[in-house]
SEROTI-135729 format. One record per atom (N, C-alpha, C): x, y, z. Coordinates in nm, 4 decimals, padded with zeros to 6 digits. Layout:
BEGIN
         px         py         pz
          X          Y          Z
...
//
This chain:
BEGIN
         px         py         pz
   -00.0255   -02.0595   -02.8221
    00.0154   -01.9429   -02.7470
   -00.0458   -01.9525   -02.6060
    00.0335   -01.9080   -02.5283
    00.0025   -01.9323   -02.3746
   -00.1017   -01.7829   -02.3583
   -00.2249   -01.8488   -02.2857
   -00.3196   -01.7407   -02.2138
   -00.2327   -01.5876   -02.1819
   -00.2790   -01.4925   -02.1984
   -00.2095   -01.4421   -02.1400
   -00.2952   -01.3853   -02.0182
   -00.2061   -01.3759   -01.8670
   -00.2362   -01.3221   -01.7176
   -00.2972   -01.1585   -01.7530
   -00.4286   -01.1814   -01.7174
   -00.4934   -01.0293   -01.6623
   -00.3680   -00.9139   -01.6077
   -00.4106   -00.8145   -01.6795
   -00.3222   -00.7118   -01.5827
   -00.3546   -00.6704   -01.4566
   -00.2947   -00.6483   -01.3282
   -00.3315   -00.5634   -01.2177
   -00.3446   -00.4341   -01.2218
   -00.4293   -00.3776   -01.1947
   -00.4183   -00.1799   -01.1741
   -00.2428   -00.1912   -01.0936
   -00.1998   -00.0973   -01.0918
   -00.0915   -00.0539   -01.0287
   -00.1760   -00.0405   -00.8697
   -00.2241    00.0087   -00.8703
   -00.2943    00.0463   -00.7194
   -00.3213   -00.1128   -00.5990
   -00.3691   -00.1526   -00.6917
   -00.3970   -00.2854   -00.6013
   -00.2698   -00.3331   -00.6082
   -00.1372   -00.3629   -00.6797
   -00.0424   -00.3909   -00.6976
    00.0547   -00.3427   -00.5283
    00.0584   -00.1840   -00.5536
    00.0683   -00.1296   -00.4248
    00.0290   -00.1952   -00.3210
   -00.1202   -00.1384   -00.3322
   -00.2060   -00.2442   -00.1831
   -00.1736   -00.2977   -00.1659
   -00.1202   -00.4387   -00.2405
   -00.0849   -00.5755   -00.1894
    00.0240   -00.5857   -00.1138
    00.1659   -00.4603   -00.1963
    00.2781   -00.4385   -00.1387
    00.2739   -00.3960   -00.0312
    00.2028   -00.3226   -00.0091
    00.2232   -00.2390    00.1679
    00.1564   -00.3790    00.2535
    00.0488   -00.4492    00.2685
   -00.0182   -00.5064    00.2956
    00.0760   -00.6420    00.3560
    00.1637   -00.6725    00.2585
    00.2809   -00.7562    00.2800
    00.3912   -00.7194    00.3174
    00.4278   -00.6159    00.2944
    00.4925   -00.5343    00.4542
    00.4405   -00.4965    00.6199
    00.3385   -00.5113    00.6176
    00.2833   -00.4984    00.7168
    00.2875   -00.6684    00.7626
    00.3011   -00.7378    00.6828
    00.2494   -00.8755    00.7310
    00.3585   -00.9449    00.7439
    00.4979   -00.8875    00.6627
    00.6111   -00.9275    00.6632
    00.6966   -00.9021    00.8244
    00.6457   -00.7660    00.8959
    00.6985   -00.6533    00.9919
    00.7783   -00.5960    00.9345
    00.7793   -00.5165    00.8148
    00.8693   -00.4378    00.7544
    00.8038   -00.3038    00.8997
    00.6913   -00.2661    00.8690
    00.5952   -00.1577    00.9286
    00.5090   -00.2694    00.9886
    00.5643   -00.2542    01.1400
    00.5326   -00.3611    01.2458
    00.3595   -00.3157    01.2775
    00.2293   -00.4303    01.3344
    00.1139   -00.3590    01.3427
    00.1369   -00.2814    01.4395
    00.0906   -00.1346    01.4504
    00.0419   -00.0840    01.5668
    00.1467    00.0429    01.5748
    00.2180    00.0363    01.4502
    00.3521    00.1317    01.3711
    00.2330    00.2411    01.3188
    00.3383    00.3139    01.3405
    00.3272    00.4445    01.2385
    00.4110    00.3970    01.0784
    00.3291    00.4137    00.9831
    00.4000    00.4316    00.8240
    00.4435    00.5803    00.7946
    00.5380    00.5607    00.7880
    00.6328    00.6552    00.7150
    00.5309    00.8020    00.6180
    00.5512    00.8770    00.6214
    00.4985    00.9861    00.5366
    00.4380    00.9347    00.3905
    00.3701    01.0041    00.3637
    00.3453    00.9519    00.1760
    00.4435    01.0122    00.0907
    00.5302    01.1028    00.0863
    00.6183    01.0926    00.0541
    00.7617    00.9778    00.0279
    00.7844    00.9399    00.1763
    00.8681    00.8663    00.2557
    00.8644    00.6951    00.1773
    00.6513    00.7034    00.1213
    00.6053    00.5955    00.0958
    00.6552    00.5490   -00.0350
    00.6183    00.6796   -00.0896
    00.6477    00.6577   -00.2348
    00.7951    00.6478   -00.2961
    00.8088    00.6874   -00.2221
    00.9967    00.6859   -00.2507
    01.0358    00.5102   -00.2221
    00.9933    00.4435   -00.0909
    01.0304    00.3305   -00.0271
    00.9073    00.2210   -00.1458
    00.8137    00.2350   -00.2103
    00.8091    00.1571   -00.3452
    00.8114    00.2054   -00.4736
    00.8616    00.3067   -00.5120
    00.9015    00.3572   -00.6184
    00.7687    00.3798   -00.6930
    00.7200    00.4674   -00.6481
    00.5813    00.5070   -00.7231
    00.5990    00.6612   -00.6618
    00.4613    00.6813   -00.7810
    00.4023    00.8397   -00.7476
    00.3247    00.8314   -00.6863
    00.2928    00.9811   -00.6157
    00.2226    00.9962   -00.4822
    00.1009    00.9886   -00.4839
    00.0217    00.9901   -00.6532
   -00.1370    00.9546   -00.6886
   -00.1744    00.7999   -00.6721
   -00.0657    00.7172   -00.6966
   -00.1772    00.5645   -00.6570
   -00.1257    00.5187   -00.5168
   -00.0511    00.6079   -00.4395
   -00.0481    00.5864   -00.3158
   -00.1597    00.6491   -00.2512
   -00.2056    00.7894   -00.2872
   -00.3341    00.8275   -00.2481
   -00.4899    00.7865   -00.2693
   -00.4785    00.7147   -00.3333
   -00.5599    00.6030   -00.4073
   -00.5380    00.4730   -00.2953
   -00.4714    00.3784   -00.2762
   -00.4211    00.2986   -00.2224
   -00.4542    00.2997   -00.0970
   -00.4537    00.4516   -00.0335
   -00.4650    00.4857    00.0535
   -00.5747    00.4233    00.1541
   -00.6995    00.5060    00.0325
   -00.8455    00.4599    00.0805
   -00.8482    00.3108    00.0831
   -00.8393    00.2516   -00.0202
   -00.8559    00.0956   -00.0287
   -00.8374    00.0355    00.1115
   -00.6877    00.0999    00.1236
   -00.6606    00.0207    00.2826
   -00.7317   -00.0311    00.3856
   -00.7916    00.0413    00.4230
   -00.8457    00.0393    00.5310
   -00.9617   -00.0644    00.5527
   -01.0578   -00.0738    00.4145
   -01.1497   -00.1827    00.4494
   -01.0675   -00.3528    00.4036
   -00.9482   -00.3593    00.3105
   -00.8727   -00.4828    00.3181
   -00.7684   -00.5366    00.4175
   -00.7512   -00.4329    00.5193
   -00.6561   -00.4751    00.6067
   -00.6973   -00.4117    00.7305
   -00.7499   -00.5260    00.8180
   -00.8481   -00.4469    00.9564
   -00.7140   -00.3974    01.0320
   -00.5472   -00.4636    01.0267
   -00.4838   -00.4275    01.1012
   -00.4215   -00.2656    01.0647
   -00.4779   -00.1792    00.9440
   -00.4142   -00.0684    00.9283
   -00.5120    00.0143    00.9421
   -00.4896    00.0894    01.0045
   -00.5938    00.2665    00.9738
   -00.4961    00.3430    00.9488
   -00.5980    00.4065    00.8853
   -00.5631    00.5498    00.7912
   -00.6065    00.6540    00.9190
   -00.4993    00.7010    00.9437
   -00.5353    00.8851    01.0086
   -00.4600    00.9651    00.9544
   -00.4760    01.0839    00.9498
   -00.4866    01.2046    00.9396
   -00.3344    01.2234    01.0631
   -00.2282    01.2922    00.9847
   -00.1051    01.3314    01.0294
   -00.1777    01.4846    01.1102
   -00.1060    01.4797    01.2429
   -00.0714    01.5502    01.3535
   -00.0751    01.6843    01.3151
//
């Protein structure tokens, strides 16, 4: 029987996704990302491991900050 592959949290799963959109220029650097709403809809998740995800960001990807909407 073949090993079986570790699972990922969903969250880091995310992370990685946005992370590679950003790196892809889906959400060009220096862009505004879309609402968390907007977010969750555009990878098909709920709005808790995007808020989760959220925090992570910022210390794995020097090109994104997290602010605080207007």
């Amino acid at each position: 029987m073949a090993p079986r592959r570790p699972r990922r949290r969903p969250v880091v799963e995310l992370y990685e996704r946005i992370v590679n959109a950003v790196r892809d220029n889906v959400y060009p650097p220096g862009s505004t990302l879309p609402s968390e709403p907007a977010l969750a809809t555009a990878f098909s998740v709920e709005r808790t491991p995007l808020l989760v995800a959220k925090y992570v960001l910022p210390s794995g990807a020097p090109s994104i900050t997290v602010r605080q909407s207007r």
